[in-house]
DRENFISE-421983 format. One record per residue: residue number from 0; x, z negated, y of N, C-alpha, C in turn. Coordinates in Angstrom, 2 decimals, m for minus. Layout:
<sites>
+-----+---------+---------+---------+---------+---------+---------+---------+---------+---------+
| num |     n.X |     n.Z |     n.Y |    ca.X |    ca.Z |    ca.Y |     c.X |     c.Z |     c.Y |
+-----+---------+---------+---------+---------+---------+---------+---------+---------+---------+
| NUM |       X |       Z |       Y |       X |       Z |       Y |       X |       Z |       Y |
...
+-----+---------+---------+---------+---------+---------+---------+---------+---------+---------+
</sites>
This chain:
<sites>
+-----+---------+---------+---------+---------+---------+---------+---------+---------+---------+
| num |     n.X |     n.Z |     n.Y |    ca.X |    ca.Z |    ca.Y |     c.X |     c.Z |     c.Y |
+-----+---------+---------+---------+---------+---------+---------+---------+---------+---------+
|   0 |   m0.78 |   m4.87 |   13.85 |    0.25 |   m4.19 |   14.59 |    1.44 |   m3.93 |   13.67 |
|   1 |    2.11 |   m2.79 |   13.87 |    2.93 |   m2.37 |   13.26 |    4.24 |   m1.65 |   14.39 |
|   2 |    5.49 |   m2.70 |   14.21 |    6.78 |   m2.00 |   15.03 |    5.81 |   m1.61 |   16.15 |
|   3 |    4.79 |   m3.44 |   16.75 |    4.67 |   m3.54 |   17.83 |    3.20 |   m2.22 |   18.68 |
|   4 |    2.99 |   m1.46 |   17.35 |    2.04 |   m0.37 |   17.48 |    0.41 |   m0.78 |   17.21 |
|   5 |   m0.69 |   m0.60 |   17.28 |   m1.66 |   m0.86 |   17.09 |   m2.04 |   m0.27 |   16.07 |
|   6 |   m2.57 |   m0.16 |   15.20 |   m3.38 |    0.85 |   14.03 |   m4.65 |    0.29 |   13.49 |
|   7 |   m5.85 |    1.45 |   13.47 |   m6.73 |    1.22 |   13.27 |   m7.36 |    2.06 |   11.79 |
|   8 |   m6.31 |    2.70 |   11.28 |   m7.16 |    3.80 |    9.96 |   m5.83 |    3.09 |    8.58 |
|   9 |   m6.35 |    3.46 |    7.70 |   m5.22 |    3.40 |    7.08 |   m3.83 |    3.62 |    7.12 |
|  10 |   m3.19 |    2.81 |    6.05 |   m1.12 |    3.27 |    6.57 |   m0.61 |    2.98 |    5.46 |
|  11 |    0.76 |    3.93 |    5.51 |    1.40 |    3.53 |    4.30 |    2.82 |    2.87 |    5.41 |
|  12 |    3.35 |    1.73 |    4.63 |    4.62 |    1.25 |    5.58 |    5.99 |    1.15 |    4.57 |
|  13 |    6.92 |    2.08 |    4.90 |    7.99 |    1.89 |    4.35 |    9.17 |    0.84 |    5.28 |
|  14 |   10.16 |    0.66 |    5.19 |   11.28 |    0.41 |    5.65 |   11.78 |    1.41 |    6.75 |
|  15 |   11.62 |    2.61 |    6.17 |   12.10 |    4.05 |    7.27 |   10.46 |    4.06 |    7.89 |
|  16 |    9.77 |    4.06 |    7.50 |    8.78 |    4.99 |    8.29 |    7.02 |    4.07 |    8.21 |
|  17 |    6.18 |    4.45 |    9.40 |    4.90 |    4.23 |    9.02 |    4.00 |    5.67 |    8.74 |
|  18 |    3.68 |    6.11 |    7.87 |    2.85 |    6.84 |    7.42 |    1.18 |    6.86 |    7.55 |
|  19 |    0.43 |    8.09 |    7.86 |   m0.88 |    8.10 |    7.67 |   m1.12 |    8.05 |    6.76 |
|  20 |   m2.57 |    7.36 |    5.53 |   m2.67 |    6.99 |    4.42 |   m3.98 |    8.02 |    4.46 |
|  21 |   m4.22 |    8.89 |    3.54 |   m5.86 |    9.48 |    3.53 |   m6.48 |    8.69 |    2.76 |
|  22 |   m6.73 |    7.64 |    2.19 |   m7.69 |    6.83 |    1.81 |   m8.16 |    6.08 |    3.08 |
|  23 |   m9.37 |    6.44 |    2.85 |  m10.34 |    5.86 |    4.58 |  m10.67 |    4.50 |    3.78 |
|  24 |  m11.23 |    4.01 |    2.81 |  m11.97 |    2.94 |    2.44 |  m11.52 |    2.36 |    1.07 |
|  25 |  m11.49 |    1.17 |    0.61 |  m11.74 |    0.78 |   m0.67 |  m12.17 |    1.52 |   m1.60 |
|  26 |  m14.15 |    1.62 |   m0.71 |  m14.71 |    2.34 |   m1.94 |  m14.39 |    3.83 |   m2.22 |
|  27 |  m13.67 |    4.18 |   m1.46 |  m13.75 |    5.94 |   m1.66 |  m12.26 |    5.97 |   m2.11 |
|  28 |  m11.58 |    5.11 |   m2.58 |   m9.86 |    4.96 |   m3.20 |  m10.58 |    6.13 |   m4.16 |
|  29 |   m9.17 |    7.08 |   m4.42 |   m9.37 |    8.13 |   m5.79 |   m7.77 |    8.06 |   m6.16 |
|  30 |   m7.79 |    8.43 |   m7.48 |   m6.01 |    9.06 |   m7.79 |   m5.24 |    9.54 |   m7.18 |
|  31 |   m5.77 |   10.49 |   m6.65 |   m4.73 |   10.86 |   m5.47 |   m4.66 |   10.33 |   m4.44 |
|  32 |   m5.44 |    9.25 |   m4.19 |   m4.50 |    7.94 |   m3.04 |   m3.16 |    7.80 |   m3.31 |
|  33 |   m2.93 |    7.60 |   m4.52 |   m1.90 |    6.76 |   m5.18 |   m0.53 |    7.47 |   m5.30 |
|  34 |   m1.12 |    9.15 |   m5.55 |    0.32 |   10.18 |   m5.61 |    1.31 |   10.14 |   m4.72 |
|  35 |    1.06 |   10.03 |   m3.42 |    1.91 |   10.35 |   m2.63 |    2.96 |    8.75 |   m2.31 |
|  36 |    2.31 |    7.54 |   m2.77 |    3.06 |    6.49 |   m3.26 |    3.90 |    6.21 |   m4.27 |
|  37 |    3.21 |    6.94 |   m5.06 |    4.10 |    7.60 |   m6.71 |    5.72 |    8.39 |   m6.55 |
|  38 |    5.34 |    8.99 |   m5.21 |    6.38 |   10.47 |   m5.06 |    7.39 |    8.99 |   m4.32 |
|  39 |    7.07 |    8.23 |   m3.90 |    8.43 |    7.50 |   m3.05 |    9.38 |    6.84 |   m4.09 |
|  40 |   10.17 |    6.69 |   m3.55 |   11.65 |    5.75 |   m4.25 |   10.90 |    4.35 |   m4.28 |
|  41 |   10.42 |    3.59 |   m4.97 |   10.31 |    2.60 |   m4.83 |   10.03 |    1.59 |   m6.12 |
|  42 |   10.34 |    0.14 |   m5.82 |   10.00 |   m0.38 |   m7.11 |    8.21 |   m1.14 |   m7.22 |
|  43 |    7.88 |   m1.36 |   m6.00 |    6.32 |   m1.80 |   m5.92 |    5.71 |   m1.58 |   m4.56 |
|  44 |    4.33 |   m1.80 |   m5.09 |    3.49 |   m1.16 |   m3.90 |    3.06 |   m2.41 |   m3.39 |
|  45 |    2.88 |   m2.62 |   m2.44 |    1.72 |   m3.50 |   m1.94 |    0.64 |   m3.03 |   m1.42 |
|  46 |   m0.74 |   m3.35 |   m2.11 |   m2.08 |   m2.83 |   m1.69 |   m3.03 |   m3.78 |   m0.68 |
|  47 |   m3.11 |   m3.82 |    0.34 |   m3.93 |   m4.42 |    1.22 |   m5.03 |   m4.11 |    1.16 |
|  48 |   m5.85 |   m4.67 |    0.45 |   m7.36 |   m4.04 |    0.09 |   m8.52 |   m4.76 |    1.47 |
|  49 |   m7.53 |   m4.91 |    3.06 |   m8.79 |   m5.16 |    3.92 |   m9.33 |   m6.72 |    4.13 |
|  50 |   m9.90 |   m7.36 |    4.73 |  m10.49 |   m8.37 |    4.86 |  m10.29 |   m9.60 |    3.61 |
|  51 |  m10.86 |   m8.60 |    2.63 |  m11.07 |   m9.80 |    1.30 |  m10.00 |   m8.89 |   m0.11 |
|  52 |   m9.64 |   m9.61 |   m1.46 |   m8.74 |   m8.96 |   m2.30 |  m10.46 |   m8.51 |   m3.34 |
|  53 |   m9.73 |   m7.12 |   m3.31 |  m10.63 |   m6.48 |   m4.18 |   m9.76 |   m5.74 |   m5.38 |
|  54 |  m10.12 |   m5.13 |   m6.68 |   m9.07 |   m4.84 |   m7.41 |   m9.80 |   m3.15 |   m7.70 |
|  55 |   m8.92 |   m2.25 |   m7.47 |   m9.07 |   m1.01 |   m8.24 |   m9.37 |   m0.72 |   m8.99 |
|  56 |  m10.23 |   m0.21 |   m9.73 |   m9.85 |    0.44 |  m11.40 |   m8.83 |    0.58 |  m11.56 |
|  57 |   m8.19 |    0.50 |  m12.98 |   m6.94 |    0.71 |  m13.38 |   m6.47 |    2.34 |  m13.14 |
|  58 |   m7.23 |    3.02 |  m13.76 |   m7.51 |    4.57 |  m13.71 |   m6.98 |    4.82 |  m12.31 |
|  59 |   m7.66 |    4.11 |  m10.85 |   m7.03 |    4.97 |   m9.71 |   m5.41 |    4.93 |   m9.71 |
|  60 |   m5.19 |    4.02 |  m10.34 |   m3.41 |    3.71 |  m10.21 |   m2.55 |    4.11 |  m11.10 |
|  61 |   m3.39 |    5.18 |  m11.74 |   m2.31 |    6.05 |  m12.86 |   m0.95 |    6.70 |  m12.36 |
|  62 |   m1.26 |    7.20 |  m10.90 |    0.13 |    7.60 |  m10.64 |    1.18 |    6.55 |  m10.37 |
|  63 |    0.78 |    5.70 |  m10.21 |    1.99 |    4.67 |  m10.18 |    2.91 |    4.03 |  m11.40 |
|  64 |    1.59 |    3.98 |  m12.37 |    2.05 |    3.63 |  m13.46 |    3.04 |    4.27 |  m14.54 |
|  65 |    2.71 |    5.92 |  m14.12 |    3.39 |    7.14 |  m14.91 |    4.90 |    6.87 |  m13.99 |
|  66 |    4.77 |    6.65 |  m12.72 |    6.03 |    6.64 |  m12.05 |    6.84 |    5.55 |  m12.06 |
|  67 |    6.43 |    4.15 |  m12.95 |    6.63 |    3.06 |  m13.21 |    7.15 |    2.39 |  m11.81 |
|  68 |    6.32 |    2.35 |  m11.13 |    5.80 |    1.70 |   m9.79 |    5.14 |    0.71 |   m9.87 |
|  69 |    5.65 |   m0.85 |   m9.78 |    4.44 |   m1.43 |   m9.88 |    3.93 |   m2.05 |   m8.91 |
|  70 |    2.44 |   m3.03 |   m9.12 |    1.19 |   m2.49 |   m8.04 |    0.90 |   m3.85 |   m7.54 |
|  71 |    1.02 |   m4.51 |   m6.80 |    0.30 |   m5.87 |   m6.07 |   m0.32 |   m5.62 |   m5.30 |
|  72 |   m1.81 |   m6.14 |   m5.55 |   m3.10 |   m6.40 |   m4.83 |   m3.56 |   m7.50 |   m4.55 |
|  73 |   m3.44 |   m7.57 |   m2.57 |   m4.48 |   m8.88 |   m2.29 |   m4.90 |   m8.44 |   m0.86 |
|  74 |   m5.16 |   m9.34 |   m0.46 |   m5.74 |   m8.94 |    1.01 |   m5.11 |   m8.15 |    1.74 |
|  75 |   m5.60 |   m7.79 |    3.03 |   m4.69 |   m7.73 |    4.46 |   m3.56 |   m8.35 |    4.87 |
|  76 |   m3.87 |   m9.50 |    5.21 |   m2.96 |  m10.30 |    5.98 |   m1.61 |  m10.41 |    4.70 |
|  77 |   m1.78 |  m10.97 |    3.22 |   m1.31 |  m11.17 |    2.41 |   m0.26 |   m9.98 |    2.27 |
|  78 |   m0.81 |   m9.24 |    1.94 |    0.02 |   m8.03 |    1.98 |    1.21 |   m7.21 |    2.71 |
|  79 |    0.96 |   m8.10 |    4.27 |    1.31 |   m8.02 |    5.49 |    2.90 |   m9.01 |    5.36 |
|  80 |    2.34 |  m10.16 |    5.11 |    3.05 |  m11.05 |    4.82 |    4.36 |  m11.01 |    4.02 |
|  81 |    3.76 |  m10.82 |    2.48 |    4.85 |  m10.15 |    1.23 |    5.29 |   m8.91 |    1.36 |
|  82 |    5.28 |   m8.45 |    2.38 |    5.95 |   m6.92 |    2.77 |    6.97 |   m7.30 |    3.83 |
|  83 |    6.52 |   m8.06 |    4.42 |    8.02 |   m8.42 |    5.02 |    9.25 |   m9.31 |    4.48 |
|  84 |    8.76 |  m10.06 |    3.37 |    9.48 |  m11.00 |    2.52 |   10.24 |  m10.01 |    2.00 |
|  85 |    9.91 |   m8.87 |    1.20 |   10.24 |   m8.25 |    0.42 |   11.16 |   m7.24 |    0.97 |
|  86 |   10.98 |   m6.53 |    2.14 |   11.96 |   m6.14 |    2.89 |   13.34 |   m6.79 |    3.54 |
|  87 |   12.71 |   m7.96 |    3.62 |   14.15 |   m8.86 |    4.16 |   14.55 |   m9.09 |    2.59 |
|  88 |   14.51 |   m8.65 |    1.42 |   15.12 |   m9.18 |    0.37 |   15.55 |   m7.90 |   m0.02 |
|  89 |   15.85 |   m6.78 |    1.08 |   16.05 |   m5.58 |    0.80 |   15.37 |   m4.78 |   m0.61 |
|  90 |   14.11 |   m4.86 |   m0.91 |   13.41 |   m4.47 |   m2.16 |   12.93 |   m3.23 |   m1.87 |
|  91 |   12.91 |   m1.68 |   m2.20 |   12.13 |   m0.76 |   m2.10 |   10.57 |   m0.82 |   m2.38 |
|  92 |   10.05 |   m1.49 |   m1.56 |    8.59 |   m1.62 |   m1.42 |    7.91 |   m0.97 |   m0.15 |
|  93 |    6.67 |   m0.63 |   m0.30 |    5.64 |    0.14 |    0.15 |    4.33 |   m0.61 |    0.17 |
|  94 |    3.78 |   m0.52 |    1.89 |    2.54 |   m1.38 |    2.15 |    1.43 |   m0.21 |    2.03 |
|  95 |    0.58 |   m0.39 |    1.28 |   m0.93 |    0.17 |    1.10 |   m1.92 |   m0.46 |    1.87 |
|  96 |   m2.24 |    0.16 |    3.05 |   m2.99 |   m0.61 |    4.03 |   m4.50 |   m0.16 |    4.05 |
|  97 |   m5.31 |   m1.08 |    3.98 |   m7.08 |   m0.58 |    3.99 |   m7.26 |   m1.13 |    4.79 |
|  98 |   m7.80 |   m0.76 |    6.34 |   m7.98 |   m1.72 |    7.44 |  m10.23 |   m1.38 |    7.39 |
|  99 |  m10.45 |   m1.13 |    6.27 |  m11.98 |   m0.83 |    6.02 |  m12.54 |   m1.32 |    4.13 |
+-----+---------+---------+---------+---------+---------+---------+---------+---------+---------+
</sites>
């Protein structure tokens, strides 16, 4: 749940806003997952890679890296967790949500 909402597909979660994420799955993550995380103000991402922590190729996360964004990957819940830490520590961070 999100600001009490249910969600079932992917999400991107800012501070201002919850966003639709077009990455449906782990396995089908491509580069351009990553652009439109690239394009935000921010200093790190958090990647919820779903149930269990899985790690990307480096390659899908080129746009972050060119945008010197950097990238934390672990679970669901984890992710869930350090996204709210990180907001109450007023940090420009962004949740990468894989609910697949």
């Amino acid at each position: 749940m999100v600001n009490q909402e249910r969600h079932a597909s992917s999400l991107i979660v800012t501070r201002e806003r919850v966003l639709p994420w077009r990455a449906t799955s782990f396995a089908a993550l491509s580069e351009g997952d990553f652009a439109p995380l690239a394009a935000l103000d921010l200093e790190i991402v958090l990647l919820g890679t779903g149930p269990r922590l899985r790690f990307p190729q480096p390659a899908l996360t080129r746009p972050l890296l060119e945008a010197r964004v950097g990238l934390e990957v672990m679970d669901l819940q984890a992710a869930c967790r350090t996204y709210n830490i990180l907001v109450a520590e007023e940090r420009r961070v962004a949740a990468a949500l894989l609910f697949a």
